[in-house]
PANU-164950 format. One line per 5 residues: number of its first residue (from 1); for each residue y, z negated, x of C-alpha. Coordinates in steps of 0.5 Angstrom, whole numbers, plus 500, padded with zeros to 3 digits. Each point is the difference from the previous one (the first is absolute). Layout:
NUM) Y,Z,X | ...
***
This chain:
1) 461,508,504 | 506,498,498 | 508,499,502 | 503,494,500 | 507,501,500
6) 505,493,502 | 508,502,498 | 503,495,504 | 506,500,505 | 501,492,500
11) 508,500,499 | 503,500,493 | 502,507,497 | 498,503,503 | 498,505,494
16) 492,498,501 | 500,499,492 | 502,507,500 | 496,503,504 | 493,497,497
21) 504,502,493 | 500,508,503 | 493,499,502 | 497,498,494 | 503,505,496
26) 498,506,506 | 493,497,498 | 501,501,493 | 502,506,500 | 496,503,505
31) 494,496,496 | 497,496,506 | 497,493,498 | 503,494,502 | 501,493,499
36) 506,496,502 | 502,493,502 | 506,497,500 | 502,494,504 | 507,499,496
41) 500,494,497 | 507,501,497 | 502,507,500 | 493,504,501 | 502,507,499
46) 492,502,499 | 500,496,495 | 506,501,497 | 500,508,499 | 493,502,501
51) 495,494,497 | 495,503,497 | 497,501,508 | 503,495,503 | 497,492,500
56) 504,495,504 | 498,497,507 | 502,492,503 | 502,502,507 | 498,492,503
61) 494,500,496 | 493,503,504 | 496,501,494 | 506,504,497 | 501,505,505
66) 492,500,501 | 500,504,493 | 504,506,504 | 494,501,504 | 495,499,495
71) 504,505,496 | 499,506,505 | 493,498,501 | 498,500,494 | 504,507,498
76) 500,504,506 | 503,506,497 | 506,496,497 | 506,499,504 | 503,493,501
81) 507,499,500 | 503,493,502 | 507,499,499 | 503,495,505 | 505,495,499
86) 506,498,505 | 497,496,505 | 494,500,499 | 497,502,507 | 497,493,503
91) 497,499,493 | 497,507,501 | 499,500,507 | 496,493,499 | 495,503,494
96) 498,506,506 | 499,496,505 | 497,494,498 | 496,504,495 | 497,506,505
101) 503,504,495 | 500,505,505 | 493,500,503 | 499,500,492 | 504,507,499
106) 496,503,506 | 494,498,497 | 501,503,493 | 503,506,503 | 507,497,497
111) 506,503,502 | 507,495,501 | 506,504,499 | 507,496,500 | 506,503,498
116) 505,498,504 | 506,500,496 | 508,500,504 | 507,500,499 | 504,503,506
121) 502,493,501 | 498,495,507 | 496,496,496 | 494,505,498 | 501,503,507
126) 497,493,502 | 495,498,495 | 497,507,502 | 500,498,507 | 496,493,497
131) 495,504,496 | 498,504,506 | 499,495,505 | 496,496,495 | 495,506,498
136) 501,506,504 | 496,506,499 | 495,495,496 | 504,503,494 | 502,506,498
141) 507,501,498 | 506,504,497 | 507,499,501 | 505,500,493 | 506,501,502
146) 503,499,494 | 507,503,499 | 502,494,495 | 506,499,503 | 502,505,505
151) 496,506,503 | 502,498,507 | 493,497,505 | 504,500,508 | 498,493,500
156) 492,502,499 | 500,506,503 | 503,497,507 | 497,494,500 | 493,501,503
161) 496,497,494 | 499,507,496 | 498,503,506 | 495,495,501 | 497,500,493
166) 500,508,501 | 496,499,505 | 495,496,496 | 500,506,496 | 505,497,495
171) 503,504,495 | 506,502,497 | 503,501,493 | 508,500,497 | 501,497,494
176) 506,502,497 | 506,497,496 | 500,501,492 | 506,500,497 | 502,492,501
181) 502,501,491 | 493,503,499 | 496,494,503 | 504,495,496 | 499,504,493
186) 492,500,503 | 499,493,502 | 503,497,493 | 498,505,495 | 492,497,504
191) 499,508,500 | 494,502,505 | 502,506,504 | 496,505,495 | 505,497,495
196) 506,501,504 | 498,508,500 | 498,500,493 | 506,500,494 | 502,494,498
201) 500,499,492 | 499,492,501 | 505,497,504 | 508,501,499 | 502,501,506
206) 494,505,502 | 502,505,507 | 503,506,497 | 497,507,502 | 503,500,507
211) 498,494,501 | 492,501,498 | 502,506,505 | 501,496,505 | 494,496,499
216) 496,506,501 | 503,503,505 | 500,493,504 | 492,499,498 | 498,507,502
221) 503,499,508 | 496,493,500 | 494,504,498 | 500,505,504 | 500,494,506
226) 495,496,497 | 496,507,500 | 501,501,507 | 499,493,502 | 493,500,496
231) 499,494,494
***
């Protein structure tokens, strides 16, 4: 069967659009079948850069959600990649619990990977913290720590909550910061990252050589990542 994984981190960004962004093209390029669902209602990312395999999701809604799990019923050797808009966790959270979800994963043989996304900040630290306390070792995770920001995770590190997720067989992955300028000239010419690395000849302000450069170099790290981590 297959995995369904949740691209989730509860606080706003966070980079969790991002991280499913880089994921989506991982399984292009790596040609493993997936469909995505985006819970965005304004800003969705999946939608935005990689429509062709993305369908958008009503996080309040049952019936919506439901087409997650029919969908990874349906085609077991499809991966389902849900990208998780900011505060969404008692939406979510609500949907498993009072749906069965996970008595439904286990039956089906259905595996539940939430992607917890971080910055370096205290907030993250505790919205962690809050996740564990709800599911504990019911789910498996993996801890982003996305370097968005700053590269500096102390507070994570000395605060007891990644050692607990560690010892529910967590794992971890550092996604590192792309050149700030980059991802603007990404974001606005609607590029997928496939784009991204590819030369331009559509848009005005295209990314440079070095500036594709970047693009691989920054991919190539995630990639041999998410090879270790196993997708």
């Amino acid at each position: 069967m297959t995995t369904i994984h949740f691209i989730g981190g509860e606080k706003g960004g966070v980079g969790k659009s991002v991280l499913a962004r880089v994921l989506a093209q991982y399984m292009i390029d790596g040609n493993i079948p997936f469909i995505g669902f985006d819970t965005d209602r304004s800003h969705g990312a999946l939608l935005r850069f990689y429509a062709d395999y993305a369908s958008p999701t009503v996080i309040d809604n049952y019936q919506s959600l439901d087409t997650i799990i029919d969908a990874a019923a349906a085609e077991p050797e499809r991966r389902i990649l849900v990208d998780l808009a900011a505060q969404t966790h008692y939406p979510l959270s609500t949907w498993i619990d009072e749906s069965g979800v996970l008595e439904v994963a286990e039956e089906l043989g259905i595996t539940l990977t939430y992607w917890n996304v971080m910055d370096s900040g205290k907030d993250s630290v505790e919205l962690l913290s809050k996740l564990l306390d709800h599911y504990g070792s019911k789910l498996n995770y993996v801890l982003v720590q996305n370097q968005l920001r700053e590269e500096d995770f102390t507070l994570l590190e000395f605060s007891g909550v990644k050692d607990r997720a560690l010892a529910m067989n967590a794992k971890v992955m550092v996604l590192k910061r792309l050149y700030t300028p980059i991802m603007t000239k990404i974001d606005g010419n609607n590029s997928s990252f496939w784009a991204a690395r590819n030369r331009d000849l559509e848009h005005l302000n295209a990314l440079g050589l070095l500036d594709r450069q970047r693009v691989k170099m920054w991919l190539n790290h995630a990639y041999s990542q998410l090879d270790v981590l196993g997708v």
